[in-house]
N, C-alpha and C positions, 0 to 999 in steps of 0.2 A: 504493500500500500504506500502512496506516497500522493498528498495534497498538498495545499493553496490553500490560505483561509482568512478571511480578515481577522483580524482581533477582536473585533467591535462584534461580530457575527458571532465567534465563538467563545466571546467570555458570556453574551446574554444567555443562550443554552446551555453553560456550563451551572451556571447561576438558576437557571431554573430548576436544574436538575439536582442542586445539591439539598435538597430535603429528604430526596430518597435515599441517595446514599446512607448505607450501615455503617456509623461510626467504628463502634465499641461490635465488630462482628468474630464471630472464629471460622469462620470461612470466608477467607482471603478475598476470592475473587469478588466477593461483594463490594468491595472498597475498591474496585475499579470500575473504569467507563468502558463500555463494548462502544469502540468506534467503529463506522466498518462505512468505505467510500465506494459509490457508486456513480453514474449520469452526471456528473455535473452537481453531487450532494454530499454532504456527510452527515449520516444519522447516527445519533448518539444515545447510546439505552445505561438506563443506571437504574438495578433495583435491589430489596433487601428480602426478598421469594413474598411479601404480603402484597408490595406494592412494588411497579414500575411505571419509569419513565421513558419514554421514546419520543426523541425531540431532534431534528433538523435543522442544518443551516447552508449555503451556498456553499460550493468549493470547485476549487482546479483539479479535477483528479487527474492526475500526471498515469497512476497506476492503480486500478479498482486492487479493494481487496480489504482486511481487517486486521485491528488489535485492541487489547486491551490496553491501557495505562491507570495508574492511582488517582484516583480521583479527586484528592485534596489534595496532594501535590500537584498534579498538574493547575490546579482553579487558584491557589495560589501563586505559581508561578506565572499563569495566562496573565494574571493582574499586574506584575509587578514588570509585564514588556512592555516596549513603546508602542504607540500607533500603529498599524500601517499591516503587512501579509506576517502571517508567519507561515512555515512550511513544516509538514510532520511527514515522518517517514519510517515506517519496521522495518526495524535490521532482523540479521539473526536472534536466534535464540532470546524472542521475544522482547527484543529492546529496541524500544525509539527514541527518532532523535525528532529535536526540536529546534528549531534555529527559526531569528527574529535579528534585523538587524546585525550588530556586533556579536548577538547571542546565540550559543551556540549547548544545546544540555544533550543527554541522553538519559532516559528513564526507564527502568527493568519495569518491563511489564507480566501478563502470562498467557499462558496460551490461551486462545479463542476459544478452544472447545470447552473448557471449563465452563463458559460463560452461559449461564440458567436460559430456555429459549423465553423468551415471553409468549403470556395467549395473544393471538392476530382478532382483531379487532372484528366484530360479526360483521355481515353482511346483509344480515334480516332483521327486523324488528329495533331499526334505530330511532331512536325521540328524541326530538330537537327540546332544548329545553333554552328560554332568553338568559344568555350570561349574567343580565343582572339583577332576573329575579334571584338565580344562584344566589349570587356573589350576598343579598340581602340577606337573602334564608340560613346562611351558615352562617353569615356574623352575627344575626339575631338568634342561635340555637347554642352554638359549638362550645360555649363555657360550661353548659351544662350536663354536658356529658361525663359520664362515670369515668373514673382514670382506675376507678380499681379492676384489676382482673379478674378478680374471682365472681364478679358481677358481668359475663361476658357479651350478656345480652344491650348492657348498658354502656357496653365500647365504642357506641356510635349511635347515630340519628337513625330515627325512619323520616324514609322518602315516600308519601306516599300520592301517587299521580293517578287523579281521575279524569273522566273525557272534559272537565271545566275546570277543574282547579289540580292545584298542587300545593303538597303540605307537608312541615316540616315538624317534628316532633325530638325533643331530648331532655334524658333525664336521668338527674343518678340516684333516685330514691327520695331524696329530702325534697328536690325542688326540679321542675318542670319546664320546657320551654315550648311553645307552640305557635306555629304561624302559618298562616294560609293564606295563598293567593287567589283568588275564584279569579274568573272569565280568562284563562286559559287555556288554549285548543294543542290537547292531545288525542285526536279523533279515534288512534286505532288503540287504546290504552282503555277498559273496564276499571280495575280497580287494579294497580302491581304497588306492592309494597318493598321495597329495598330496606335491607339496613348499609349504611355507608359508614363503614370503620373511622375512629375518629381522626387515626393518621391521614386517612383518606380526603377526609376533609377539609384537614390542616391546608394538604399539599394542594388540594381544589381551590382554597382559599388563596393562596400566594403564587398560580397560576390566575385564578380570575383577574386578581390585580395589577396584571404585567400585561395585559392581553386586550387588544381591541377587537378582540373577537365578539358578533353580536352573539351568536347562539354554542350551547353546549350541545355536543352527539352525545343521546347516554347510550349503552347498550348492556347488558348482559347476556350471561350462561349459565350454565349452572353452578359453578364455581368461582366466577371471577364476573368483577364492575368494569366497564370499560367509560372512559370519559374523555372526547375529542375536543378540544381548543384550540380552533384555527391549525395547524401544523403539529402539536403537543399532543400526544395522547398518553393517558393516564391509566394503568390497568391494577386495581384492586382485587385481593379477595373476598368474596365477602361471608359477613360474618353470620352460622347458621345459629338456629334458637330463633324462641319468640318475642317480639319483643310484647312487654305489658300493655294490656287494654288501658291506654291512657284516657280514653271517653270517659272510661268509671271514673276518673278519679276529679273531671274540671268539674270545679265550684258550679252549682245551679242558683243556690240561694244566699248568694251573698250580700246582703242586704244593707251593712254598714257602709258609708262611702266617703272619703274627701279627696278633690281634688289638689295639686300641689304643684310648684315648680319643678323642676326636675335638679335642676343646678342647686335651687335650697335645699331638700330635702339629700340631695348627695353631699354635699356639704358639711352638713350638721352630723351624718352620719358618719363620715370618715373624722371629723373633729371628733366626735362621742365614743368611734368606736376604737380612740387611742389607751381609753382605759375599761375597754374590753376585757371579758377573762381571756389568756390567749390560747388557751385550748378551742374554746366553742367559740368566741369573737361574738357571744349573745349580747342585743340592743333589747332595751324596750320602748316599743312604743303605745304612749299615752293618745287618747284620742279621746276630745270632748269637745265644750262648745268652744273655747278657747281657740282649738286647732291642732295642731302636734306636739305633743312633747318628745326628744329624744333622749334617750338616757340609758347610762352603764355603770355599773361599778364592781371593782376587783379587790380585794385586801392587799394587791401589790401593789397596785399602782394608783388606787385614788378613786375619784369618781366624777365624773360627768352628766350636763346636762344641755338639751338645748332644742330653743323654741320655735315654731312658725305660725305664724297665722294661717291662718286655712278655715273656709265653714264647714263644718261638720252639725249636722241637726238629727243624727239618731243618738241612741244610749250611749254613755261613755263605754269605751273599753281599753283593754292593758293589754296587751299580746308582745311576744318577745321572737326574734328573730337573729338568725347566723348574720352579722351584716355584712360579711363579705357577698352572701347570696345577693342582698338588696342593689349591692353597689353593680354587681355582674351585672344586673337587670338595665340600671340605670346609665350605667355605661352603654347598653347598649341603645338603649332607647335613644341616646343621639338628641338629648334637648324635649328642648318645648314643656308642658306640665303632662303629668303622671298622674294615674286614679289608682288609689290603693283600695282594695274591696275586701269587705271584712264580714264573716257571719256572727264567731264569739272569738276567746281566748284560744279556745283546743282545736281552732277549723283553720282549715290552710286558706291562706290570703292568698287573693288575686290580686297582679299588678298588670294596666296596659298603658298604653301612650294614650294620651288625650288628644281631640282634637285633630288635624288634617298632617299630623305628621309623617306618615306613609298611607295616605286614604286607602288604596287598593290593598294594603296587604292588614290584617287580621291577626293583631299580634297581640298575646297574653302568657303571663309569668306565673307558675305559681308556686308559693311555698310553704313547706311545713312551719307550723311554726315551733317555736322551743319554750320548754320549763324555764322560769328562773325566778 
């Protein structure tokens, strides 16, 4: 093999690629790039057997063919050449060279055949999905996803796509995320529910942002997600089990309500929840005619308090909450005022955006609340 490549061409696909790569792996060839140059292309595959990436850029191929190289070694070194072509070339016994300029390296790579094949992208049953209802639905879900393992069904979102709408659902037990877009046309789609692994997501999410691509390919099989952006495709496993009947669990009757800022009540929370116990990070919040109180206190470190106005015209109530959960919420909501909804003390609270902040999408938070 031996290419032509700009720099500018191949540090951005290097850089896309580096979230799949396996750090911390014990099989080697993970921690390299399968390069391999064809027509006038070089495609570039990096994955850790859950996930891959397959990503292209322009090139001279002098002479088709493939190698591996380290794939942090080389993304540091891409960065630190000047402007302008470099050129790559396998020598024997799996080493290339690399020359730019004055620059002139050589990198042990391994052999090709080690290298995992990836699954080929289907041919039937592809769904166009718009990039940036995506790109919404996972930044308004993805926090609340389970990080523990032993919860494996809580590893990831449900995707679930009907012929009008598409909806996003995550949860790790304590606290809920849900979002729905209606008037969406996916004509030959009934009801298909995906769970998308949360690494999957991650890596969806730092692809949508780099991409001016309008629409997503989804596709699957029976073992693996496939997700096309513009040139990048993305292939997942996905993850079997069922995920919880989240219907059961959305508030019906939550009958307590104030609206609020979103900026003040994040505020007061993250000031309040400085003397948090730091185990559970539990808030209370007061709610009467006054409007909010926030408040915590720890025998470590002190105690806190602090106020907003807001109308509230049902019974007073005290409910206490994780306030890391609150702030994830509020971060996401992106501004504008927040309705907090309340049945008693022991019923899990509803939180959505107020007002014309995403009209089209259908977004509510929900959480358990805690003892204190």
């Amino acid at each position: 093999m031996e290419i032509t490549v700009s720099k500018f061409d191949l540090l951005k696909e290097l850089t896309a690629t580096q979230g799949v790569v396996e750090r911390k792996t014990t099989i080697p060839i993970l921690s390299h790039f399968l390069f391999e140059a064809a027509d006038d292309k070089l495609s570039i595959t990096a994955t850790d057997l859950d996930l891959g990436l397959r990503t292209s850029c322009p090139a001279k191929v002098k002479k088709e063919g493939a190698c591996t190289i380290p794939a942090r070694k080389l993304y540091d070194y891409v960065k630190l050449l000047p402007d302008g072509d470099i050129s790559i070339k396998a020598l024997e016994n799996h080493w290339v060279n690399i020359r730019s300029g004055r620059s002139n390296t050589k990198m042990v790579g391994m052999a090709r055949s080690n290298f995992p094949a990836l699954p080929v992208f289907p041919t039937a049953g592809v769904i166009k999905i718009p990039a940036a209802v995506l790109r919404t639905m996972i930044a308004k879900t993805i926090f609340a996803i389970s990080s523990e393992e032993s919860r494996y069904t809580l590893n990831g979102a449900l995707m679930v796509l009907k012929p009008e709408s598409i909806t996003m659902v995550a949860t790790d037990g304590h606290r809920l995320a849900h979002i729905e877009k209606a008037h969406e046309a996916f004509p030959d789609v009934s009801d298909m529910r995906t769970l998308v692994p949360k690494k999957a997501m991650a890596e969806l999410n730092t692809l949508l942002n780099s991409t001016e691509a309008d629409v997503v390919e989804f596709a699957k099989d029976e073992s693996t997600l496939f997700f096309r952006i513009g040139g990048r495709v993305l292939t997942s496993r996905q993850l079997t089990g069922q995920f919880p009947n989240f219907e059961a669990v959305l508030p019906r009757d939550n009958n307590k309500f104030v609206t609020v800022r979103c900026e003040d009540i994040s505020s007061a929370i993250q000031r309040v929840a400085q003397f948090a116990d730091e185990r559970s990070g539990a808030i209370k919040l007061k709610l009467d005619k006054g409007g909010i109180t926030v408040s915590s206190s720890s025998a470590e470190t002190g105690e806190s308090e602090d106020q907003i106005e807001a109308t509230y015209a049902a019974d007073p109530v005290v409910i206490g909450f994780n306030s890391q959960y609150l702030l994830d919420f509020l971060k996401a909501a992106t501004g504008g005022e927040v309705r907090f909804e309340f049945k008693d003390a022991q019923s899990a609270g509803q939180l959505r955006p107020e007002g014309n902040g995403d009209a089209e999408f259908k977004y509510r938070y929900i959480v358990m609340p805690m003892r204190i």
